[in-house]
C-alpha positions in Angstrom: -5.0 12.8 42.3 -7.9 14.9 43.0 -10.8 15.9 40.6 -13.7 18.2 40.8 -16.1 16.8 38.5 -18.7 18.7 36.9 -21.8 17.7 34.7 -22.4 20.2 32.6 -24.2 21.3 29.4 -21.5 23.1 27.9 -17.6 24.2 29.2 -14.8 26.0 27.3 -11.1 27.2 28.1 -9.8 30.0 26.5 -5.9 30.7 26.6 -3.8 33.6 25.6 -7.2 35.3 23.8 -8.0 32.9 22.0 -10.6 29.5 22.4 -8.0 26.4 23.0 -10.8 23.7 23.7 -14.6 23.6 23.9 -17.2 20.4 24.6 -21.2 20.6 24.8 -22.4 18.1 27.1 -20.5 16.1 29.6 -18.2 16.8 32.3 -15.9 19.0 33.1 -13.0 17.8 35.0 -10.2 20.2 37.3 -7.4 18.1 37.9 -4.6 18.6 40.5 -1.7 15.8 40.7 0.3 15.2 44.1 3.8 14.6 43.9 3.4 10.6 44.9 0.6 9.9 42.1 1.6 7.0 39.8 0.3 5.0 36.6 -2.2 3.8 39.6 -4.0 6.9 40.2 -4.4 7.7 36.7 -6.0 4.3 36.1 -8.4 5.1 39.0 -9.3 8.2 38.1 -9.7 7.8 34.2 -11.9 4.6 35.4 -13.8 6.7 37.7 -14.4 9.8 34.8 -15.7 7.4 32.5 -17.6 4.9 34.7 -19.2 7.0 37.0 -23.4 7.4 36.3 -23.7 11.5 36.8 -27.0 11.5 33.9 -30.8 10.4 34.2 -32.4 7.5 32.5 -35.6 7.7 31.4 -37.0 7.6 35.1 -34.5 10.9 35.8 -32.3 8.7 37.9 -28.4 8.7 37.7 -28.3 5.4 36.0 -25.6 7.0 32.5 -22.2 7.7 32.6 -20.9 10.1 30.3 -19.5 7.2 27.9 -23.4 6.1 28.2 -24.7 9.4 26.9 -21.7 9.7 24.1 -21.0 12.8 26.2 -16.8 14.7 26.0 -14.7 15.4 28.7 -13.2 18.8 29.2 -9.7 18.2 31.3 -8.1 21.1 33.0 -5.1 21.0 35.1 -5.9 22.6 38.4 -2.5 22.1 40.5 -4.5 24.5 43.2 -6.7 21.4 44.2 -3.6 20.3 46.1 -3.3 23.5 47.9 -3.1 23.3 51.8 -4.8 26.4 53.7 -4.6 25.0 57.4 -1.5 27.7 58.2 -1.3 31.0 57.7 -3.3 32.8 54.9 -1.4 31.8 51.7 -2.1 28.3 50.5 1.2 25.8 50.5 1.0 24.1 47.2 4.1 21.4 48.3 2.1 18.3 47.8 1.2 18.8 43.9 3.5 17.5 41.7 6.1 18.7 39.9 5.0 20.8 36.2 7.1 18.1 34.5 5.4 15.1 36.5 2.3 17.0 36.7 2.0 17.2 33.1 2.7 13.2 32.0 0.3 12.2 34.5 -2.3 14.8 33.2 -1.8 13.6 29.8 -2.0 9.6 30.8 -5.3 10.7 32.3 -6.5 12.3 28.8 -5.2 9.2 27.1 -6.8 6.8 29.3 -10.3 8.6 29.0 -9.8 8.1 24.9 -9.2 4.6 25.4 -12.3 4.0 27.1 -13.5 5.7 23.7 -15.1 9.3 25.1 -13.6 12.3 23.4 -11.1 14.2 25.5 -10.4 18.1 25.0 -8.0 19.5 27.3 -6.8 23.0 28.5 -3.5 24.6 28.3 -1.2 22.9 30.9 0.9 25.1 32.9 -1.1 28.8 31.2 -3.3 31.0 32.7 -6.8 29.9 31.4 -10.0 31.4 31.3 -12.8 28.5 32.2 -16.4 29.1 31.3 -19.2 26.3 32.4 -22.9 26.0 32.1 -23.1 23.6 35.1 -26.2 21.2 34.5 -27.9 20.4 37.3 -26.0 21.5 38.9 -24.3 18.3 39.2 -20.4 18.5 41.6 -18.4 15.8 42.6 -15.0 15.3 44.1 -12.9 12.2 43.7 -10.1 11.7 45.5 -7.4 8.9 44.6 -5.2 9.7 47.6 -8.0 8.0 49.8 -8.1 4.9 47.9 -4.3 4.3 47.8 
């Protein structure tokens, strides 16, 4: 699994016209699932969401996650993340998973985050989505499960 994580002060995800999910501050989250993820990866990654300290203390040091801060998560599918643009000019998309596979991984990962008790919106899985985010920082990482495994 791959994820670009952002911290952000608000993000939304509009669908077919209309609002499907919306979070004020926290992170925003683009997913992509390879085809050789497992129960593993989303374990790592949901871990990783929750755990990782992306917002100041007091001193204005990373030192609070977004569980810390009582901060939401806004997942969104993002199968492009597993695109591969070393040939040619259009991107090969044969490592992401499946839509079916895709889409129970994507959902353990929501389900996971809840467990660790921080509120989970998602997008629209397999729709054309509109993603609006007011980055805050701004604050981008990328985690990578593929390089752990």
């Amino acid at each position: 699994m791959r994820a670009v994580i952002q911290r952000v002060v608000s993000a939304r995800v509009c669908a077919e016209g209309r609002e499907a999910a919306a979070i004020g501050p926290g992170l925003l989250v683009l997913l992509g699932i390879a085809s050789d993820d497992d129960m593993r990866a989303v374990a790592y990654l949901a871990n990783k969401i929750i755990g990782l300290r992306l917002f100041d203390d007091e001193d204005g040091r990373f030192d609070r996650s977004v569980q810390d801060t009582g901060g939401a998560v806004l997942l969104v599918s993002q199968f492009t993340l597993f695109g591969d643009c070393r040939r040619g000019r259009r991107p090969s998309f044969d490592t992401a998973a499946k839509p079916d596979r895709a889409e129970r991984l994507y959902e353990a990962v929501a389900d996971a985050i809840r467990a660790g008790g921080v509120a989970v919106e998602t997008g629209v899985f397999q729709t054309h989505m509109a993603v609006e985010s007011v980055n805050d920082g701004p604050v981008t990482l990328l985690v990578d499960s593929t390089k752990v495994f």
